[in-house]
C-alpha positions in Angstrom: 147.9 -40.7 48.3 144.5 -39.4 49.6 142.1 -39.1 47.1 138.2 -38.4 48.0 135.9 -40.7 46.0 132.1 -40.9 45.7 131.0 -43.7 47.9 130.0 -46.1 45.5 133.9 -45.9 43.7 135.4 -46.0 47.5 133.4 -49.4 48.0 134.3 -50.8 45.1 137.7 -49.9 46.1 137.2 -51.3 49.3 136.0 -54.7 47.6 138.4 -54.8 45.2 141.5 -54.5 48.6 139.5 -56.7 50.4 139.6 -59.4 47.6 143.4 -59.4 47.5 142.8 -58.1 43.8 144.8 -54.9 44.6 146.9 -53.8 47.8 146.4 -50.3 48.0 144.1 -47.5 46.2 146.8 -46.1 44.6 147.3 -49.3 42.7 143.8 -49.4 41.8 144.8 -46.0 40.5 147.6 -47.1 38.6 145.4 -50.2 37.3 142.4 -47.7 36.0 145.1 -45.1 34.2 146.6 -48.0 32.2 143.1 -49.2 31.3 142.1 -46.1 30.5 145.5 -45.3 28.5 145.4 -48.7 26.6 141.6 -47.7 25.0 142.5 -44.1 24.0 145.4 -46.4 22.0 142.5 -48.4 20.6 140.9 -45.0 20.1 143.3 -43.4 18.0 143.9 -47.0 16.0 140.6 -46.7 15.3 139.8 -43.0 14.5 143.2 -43.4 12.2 141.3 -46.5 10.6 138.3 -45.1 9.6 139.7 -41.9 8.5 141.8 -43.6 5.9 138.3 -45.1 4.9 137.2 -42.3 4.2 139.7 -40.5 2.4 140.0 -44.1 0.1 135.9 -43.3 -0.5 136.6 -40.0 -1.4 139.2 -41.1 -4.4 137.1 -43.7 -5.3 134.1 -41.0 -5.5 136.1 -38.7 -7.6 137.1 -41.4 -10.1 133.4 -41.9 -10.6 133.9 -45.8 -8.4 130.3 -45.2 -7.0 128.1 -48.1 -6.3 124.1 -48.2 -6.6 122.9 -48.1 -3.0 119.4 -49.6 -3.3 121.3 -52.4 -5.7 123.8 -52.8 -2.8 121.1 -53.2 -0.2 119.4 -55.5 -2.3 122.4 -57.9 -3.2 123.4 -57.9 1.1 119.2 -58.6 1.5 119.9 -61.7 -0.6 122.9 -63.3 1.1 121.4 -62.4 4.4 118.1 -64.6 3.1 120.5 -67.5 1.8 122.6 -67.5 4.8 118.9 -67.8 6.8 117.6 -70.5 4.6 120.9 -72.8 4.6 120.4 -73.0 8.6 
């Protein structure tokens, strides 16, 4: 496979062959697209994560489950300022 890259990727390339790391560019190739595959994974988990969150929030706001912010911040100030002391 011939594939024109920018010079600082096709030295890296080079570097990476030249370490033994990786015997050809195509499976550097290969090694990126997994990578690159594996984080949209983590991604998605994520995105899927958080977006439950949110939709649980959004029940618990209906049912009137709401929490005092500046209480909140407060209480967190506190065990941040305990946590500091004990050390």
């Amino acid at each position: 496979m011939t594939l024109p890259l920018p010079p600082d990727l096709q030295q890296f390339a080079d570097r990476q062959i030249a370490s033994g790391k990786y015997t050809s560019l195509d499976e550097i190739l290969l090694a990126g697209l997994r990578t690159l595959a594996e984080q949209e994974q983590i991604y998605q988990g994520r995105f899927e994560e958080l977006r439950r969150e949110v939709l649980l929030g959004a029940l618990e706001a209906e049912r009137g489950e709401l929490l005092d912010a500046t209480s909140e911040i407060e209480a967190i100030r506190q065990r941040l300022h305990q946590r500091h002391s004990q050390t």
